[in-house]
BAKEKE-325509 format. One record per residue: x, y, z of N, C-alpha, C, O in turn; residue number from 1. Coordinates in nm, 3 decimals, m for minus. Atoms other than C-alpha are relative to their C-alpha. Example, Ala and Ser with C-alpha at 12.3 -4.5 7.8 and 13.67 -1.06 7.14 Angstrom:
<recs>
     n_u     n_v     n_w    ca_u    ca_v    ca_w     c_u     c_v     c_w     o_u     o_v     o_w   i
   0.089  m0.119   0.000   1.230  m0.450   0.780   0.090   0.120   0.000   0.194   0.118   0.066   1
  m0.082  m0.119  m0.006   1.367  m0.106   0.714  m0.077   0.109   0.073  m0.026   0.220   0.090   2
</recs>
This chain:
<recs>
     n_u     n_v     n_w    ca_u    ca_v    ca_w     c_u     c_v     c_w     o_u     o_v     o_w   i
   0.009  m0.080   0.120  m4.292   2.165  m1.377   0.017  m0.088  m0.124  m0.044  m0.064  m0.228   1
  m0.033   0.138   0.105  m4.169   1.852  m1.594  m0.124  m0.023  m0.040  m0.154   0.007  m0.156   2
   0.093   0.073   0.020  m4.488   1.696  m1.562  m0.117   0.069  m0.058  m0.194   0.006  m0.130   3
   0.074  m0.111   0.010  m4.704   2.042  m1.595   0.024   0.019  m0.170  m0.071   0.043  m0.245   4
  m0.046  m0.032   0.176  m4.541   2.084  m1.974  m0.010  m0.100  m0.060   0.037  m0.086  m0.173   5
   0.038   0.102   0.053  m4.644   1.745  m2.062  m0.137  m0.015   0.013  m0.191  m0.096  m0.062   6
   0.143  m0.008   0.000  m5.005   1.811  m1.954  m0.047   0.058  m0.141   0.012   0.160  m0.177   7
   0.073  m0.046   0.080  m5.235   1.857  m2.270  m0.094   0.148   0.011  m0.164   0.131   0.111   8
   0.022  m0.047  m0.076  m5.384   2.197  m2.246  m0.119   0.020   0.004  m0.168   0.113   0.068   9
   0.085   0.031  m0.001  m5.697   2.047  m2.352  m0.111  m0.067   0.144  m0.227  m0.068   0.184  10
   0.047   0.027  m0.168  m5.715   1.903  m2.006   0.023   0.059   0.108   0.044  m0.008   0.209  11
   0.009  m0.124  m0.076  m5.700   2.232  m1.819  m0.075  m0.112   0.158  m0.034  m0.147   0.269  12
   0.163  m0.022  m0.115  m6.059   2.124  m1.625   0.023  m0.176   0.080  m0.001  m0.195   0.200  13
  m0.011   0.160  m0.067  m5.982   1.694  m1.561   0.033   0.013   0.158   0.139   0.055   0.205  14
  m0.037   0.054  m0.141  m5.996   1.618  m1.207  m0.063  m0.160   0.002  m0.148  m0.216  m0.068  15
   0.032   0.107  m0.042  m6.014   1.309  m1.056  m0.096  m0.078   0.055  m0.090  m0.200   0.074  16
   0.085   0.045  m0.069  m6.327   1.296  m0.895  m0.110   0.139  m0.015  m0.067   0.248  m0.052  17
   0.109  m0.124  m0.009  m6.673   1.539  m0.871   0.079   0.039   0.123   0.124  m0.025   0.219  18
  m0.039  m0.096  m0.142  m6.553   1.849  m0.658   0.142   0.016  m0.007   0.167   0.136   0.004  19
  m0.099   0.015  m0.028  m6.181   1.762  m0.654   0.057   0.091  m0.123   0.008   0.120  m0.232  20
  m0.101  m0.149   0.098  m5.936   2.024  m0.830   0.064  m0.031  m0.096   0.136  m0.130  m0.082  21
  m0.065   0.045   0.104  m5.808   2.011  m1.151   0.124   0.041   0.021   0.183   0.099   0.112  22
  m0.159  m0.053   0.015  m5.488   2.040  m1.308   0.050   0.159   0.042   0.137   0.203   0.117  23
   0.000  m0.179   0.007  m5.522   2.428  m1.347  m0.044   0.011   0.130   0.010   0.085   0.211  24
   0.043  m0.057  m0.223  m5.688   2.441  m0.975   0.124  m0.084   0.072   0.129  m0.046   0.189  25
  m0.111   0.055  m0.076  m5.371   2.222  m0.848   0.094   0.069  m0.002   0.141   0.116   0.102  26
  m0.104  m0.125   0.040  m5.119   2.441  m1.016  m0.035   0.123   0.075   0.056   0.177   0.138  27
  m0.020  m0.163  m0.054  m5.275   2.787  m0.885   0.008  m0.053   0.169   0.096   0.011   0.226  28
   0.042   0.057  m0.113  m5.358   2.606  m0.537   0.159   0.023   0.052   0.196   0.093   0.146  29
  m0.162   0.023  m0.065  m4.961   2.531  m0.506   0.087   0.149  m0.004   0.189   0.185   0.055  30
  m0.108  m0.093  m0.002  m4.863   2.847  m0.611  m0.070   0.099   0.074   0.008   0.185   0.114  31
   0.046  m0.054  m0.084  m5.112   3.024  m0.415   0.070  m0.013   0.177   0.100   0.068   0.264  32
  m0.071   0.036  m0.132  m4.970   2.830  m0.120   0.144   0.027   0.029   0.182   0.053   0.143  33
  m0.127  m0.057   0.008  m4.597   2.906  m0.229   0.006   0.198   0.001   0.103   0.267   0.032  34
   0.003  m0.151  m0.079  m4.691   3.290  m0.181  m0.041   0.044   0.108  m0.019   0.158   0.150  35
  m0.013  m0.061  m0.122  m4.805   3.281   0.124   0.091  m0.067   0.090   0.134  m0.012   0.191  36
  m0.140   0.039  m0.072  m4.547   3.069   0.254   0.117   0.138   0.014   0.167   0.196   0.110  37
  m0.102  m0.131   0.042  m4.321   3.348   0.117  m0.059   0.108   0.106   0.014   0.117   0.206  38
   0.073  m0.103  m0.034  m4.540   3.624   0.259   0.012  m0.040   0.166   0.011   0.055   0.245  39
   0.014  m0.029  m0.159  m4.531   3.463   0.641   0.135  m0.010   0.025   0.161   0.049   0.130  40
  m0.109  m0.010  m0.006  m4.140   3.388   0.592   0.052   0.154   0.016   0.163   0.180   0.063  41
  m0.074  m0.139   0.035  m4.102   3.775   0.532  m0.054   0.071   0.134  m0.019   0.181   0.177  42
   0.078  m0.082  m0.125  m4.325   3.841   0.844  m0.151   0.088  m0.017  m0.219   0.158   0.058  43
   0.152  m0.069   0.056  m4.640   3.950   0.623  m0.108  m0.088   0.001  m0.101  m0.201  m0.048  44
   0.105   0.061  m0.024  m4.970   3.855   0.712  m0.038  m0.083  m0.163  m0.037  m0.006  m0.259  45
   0.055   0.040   0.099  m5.091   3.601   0.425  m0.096   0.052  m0.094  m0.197   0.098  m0.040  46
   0.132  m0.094   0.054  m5.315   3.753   0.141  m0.089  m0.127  m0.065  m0.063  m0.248  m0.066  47
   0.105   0.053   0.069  m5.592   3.626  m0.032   0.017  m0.120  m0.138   0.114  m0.147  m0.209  48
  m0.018   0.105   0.190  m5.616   3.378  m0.360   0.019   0.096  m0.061  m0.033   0.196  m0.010  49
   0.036  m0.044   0.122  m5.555   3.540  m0.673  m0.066  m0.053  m0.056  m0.115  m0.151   0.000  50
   0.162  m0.010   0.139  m5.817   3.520  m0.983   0.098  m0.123  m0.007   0.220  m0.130   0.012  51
  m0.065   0.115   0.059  m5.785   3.150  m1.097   0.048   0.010  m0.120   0.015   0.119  m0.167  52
  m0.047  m0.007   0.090  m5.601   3.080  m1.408  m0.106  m0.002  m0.108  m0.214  m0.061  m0.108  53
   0.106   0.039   0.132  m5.755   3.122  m1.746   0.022  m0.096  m0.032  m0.075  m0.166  m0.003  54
   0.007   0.105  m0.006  m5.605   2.819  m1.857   0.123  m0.048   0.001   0.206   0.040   0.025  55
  m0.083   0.050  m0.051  m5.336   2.568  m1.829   0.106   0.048  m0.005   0.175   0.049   0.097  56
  m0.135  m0.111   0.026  m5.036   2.795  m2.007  m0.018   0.112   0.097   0.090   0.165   0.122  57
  m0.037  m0.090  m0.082  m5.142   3.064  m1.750   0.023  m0.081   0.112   0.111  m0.017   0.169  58
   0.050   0.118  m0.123  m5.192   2.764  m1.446   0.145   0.031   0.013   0.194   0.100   0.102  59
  m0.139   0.044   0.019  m4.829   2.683  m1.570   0.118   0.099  m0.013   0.231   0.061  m0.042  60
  m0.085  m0.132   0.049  m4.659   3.051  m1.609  m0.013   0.031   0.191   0.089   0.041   0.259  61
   0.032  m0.046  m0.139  m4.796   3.134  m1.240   0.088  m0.115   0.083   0.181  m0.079   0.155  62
  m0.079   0.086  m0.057  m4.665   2.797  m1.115   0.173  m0.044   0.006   0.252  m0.112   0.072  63
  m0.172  m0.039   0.042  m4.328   2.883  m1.267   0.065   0.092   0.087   0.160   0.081   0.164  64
  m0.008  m0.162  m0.121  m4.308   3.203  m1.080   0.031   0.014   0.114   0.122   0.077   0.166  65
  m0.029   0.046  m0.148  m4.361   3.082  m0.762   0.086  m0.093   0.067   0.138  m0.081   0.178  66
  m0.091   0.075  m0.013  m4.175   2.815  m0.770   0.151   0.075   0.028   0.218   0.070   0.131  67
  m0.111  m0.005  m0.003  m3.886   2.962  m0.859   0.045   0.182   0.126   0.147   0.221   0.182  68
   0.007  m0.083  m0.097  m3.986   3.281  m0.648   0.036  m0.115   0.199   0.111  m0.072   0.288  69
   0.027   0.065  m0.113  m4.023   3.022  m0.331   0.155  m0.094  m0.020   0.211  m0.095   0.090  70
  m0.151   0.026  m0.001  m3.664   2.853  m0.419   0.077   0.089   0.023   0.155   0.066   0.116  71
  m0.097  m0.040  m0.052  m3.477   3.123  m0.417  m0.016   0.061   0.143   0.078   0.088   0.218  72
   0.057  m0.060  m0.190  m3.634   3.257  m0.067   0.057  m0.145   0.064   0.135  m0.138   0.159  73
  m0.058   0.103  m0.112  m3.551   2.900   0.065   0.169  m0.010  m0.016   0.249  m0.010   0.078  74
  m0.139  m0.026   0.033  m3.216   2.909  m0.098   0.099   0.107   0.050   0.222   0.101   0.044  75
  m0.089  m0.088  m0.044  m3.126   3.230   0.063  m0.013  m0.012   0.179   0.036   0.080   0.245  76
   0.051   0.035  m0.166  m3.255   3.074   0.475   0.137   0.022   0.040   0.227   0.022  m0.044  77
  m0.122   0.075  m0.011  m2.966   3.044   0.683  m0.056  m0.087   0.095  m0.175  m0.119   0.093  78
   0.045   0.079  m0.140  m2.963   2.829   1.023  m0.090   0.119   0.083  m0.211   0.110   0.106  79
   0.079  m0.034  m0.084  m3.063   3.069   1.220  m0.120   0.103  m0.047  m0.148   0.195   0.030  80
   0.095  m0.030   0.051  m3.353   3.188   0.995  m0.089  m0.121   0.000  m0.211  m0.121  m0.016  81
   0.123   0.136   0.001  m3.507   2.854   1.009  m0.009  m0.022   0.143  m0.111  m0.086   0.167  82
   0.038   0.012  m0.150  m3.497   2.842   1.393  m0.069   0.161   0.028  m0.057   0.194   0.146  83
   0.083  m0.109  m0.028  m3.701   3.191   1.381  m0.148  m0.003  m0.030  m0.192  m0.051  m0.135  84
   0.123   0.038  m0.041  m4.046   3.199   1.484  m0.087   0.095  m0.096  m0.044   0.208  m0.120  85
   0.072  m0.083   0.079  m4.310   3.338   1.261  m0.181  m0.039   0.015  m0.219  m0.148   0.058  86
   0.131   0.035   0.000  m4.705   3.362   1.237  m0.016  m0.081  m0.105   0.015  m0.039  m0.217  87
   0.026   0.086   0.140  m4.784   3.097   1.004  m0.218  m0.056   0.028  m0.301   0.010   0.091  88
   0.125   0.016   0.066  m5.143   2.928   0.913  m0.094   0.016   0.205  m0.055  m0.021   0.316  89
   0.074  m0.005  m0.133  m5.438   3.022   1.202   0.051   0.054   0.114   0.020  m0.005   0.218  90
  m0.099  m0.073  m0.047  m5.213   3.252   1.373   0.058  m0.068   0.139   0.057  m0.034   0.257  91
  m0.106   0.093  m0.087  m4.989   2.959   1.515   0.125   0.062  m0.030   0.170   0.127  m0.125  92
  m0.135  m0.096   0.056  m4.676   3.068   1.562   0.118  m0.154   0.015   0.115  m0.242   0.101  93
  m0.049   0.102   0.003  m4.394   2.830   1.430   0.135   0.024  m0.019   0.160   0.132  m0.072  94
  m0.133  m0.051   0.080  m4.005   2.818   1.367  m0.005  m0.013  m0.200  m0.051  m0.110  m0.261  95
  m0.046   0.014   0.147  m3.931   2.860   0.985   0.008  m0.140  m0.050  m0.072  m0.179  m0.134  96
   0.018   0.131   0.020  m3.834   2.501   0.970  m0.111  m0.072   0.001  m0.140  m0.159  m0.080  97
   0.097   0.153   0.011  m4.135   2.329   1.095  m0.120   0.105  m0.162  m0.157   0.033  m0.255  98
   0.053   0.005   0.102  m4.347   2.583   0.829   0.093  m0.045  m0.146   0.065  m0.058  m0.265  99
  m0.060   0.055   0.179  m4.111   2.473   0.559   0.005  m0.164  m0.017   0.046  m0.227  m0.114 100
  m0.043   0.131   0.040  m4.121   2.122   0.634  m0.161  m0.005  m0.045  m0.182  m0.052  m0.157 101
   0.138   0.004   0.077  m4.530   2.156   0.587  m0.036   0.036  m0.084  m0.148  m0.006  m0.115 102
  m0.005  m0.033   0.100  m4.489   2.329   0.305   0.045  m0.118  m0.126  m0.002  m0.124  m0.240 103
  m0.092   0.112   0.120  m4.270   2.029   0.107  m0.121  m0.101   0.001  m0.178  m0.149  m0.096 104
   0.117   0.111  m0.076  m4.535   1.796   0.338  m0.118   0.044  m0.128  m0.109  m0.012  m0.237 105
   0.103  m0.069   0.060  m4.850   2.000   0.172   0.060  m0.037  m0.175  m0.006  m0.120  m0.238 106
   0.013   0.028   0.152  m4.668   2.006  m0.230   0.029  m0.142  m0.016  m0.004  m0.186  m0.127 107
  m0.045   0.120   0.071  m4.536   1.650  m0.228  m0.206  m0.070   0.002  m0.252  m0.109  m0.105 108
   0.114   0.051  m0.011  m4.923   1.526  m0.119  m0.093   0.059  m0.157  m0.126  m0.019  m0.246 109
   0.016  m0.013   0.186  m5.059   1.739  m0.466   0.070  m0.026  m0.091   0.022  m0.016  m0.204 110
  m0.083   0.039   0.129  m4.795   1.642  m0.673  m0.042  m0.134  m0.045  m0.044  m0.175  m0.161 111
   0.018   0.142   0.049  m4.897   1.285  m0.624  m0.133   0.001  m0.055  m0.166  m0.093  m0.127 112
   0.135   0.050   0.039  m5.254   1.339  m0.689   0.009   0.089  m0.188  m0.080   0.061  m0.268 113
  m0.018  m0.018   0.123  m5.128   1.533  m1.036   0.063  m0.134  m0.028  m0.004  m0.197  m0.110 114
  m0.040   0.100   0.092  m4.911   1.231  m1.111  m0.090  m0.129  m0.018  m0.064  m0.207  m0.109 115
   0.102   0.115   0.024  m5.205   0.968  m1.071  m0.087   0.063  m0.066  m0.182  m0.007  m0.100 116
   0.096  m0.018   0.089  m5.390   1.191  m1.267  m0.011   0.003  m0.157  m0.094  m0.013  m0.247 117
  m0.078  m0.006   0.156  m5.155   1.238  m1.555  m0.048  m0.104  m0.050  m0.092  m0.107  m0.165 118
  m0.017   0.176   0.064  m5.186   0.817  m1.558  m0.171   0.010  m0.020  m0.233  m0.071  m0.088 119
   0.167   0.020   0.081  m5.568   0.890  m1.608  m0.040   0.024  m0.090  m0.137  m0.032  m0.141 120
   0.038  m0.084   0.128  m5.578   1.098  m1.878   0.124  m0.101  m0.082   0.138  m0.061  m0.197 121
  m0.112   0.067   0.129  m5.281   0.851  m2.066   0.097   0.040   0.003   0.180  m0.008  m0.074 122
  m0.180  m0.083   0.021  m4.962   1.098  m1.978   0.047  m0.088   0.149   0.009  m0.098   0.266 123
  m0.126   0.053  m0.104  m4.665   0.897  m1.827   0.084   0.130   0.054   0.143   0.217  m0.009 124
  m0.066  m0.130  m0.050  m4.535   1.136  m1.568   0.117  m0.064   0.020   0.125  m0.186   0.039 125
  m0.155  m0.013  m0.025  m4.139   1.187  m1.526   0.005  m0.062   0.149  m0.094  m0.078   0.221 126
  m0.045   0.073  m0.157  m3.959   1.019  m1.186  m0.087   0.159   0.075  m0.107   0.271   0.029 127
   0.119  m0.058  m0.103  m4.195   1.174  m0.882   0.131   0.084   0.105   0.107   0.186   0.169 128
  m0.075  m0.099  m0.054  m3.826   1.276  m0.725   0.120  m0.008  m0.092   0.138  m0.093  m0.179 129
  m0.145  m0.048   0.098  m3.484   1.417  m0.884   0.109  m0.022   0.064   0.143   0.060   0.150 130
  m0.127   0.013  m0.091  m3.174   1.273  m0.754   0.111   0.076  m0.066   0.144   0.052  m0.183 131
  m0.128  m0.127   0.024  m2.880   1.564  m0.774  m0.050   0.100  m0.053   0.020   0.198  m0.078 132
</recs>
C-alpha cells in the first residue's frame, strides 16, 4: 500500500511489457485474489472478478479493503483452523495453511513485478519487506 500511494495516478495503464497488467490491473488482480481466498476460507465457492477499476485511486481504495479485509480473517485463524481442509483453486482440496502459504507465495511474486515497475516509471519503491 506504501508503494501504491506513491504511484502517479497518471500511470494507472504502465505495464511492463505488451499484454502484461498494469498497476491498476495488479492492484484489482491482488485484491480480486484476496476475496476469494477469503470466500474459500469461509467455505464459499469463489466468485467471479469484479468490474476493473476506473482508475488508480479506485485500484488503490479496493486494494485497501481487501487487504485489510484479508488481515483481519488471517489474524483471527487459530491452529486448528489452518490444519482444516477446504476447496480451494480447481476444486483441490487443501488445509488452510498450504492455501495461505500460496496466497503470500502468489502476492509477494506481484509485488515484485510492481516494485520493478515503479523503478521504470522513476518511483523509488519503499523496503520490499517490513521488519516488526
Amino acid at each position: 500500500m506504501e508503494l501504491y500511494a506513491e504511484l502517479p495516478d497518471d500511470q494507472a495503464h504502465f505495464a511492463a511489457w505488451e499484454g502484461g497488467m498494469s498497476f491498476t490491473g495488479l492492484a484489482d488482480h491482488l485484491s480480486g485474489s484476496s476475496e476469494r481466498f477469503l470466500a474459500m476460507v469461509q467455505g464459499q465457492a469463489p466468485g467471479g472478478l469484479p468490474a476493473p477499476s476506473a482508475d488508480l485511486p479506485a485500484a488503490r481504495a479496493r486494494l485497501q479493503q481487501t487487504t485489510d479485509a484479508a488481515m483481519s480473517a488471517i489474524s483471527a485463524l487459530s491452529n486448528e483452523d489452518l490444519s482444516r481442509r477446504v476447496t480451494a483453486f480447481g476444486g483441490r482440496e487443501m488445509p488452510i495453511s498450504a492455501l495461505l502459504d500460496m496466497v503470500v507465495t502468489h502476492e509477494a511474486h506481484h509485488k515484485g513485478q510492481v516494485w520493478l515497475m515503479a523503478r521504470m516509471i522513476g518511483v523509488k519503491p519503499p523496503m520490499f519487506v517490513k521488519m516488526g
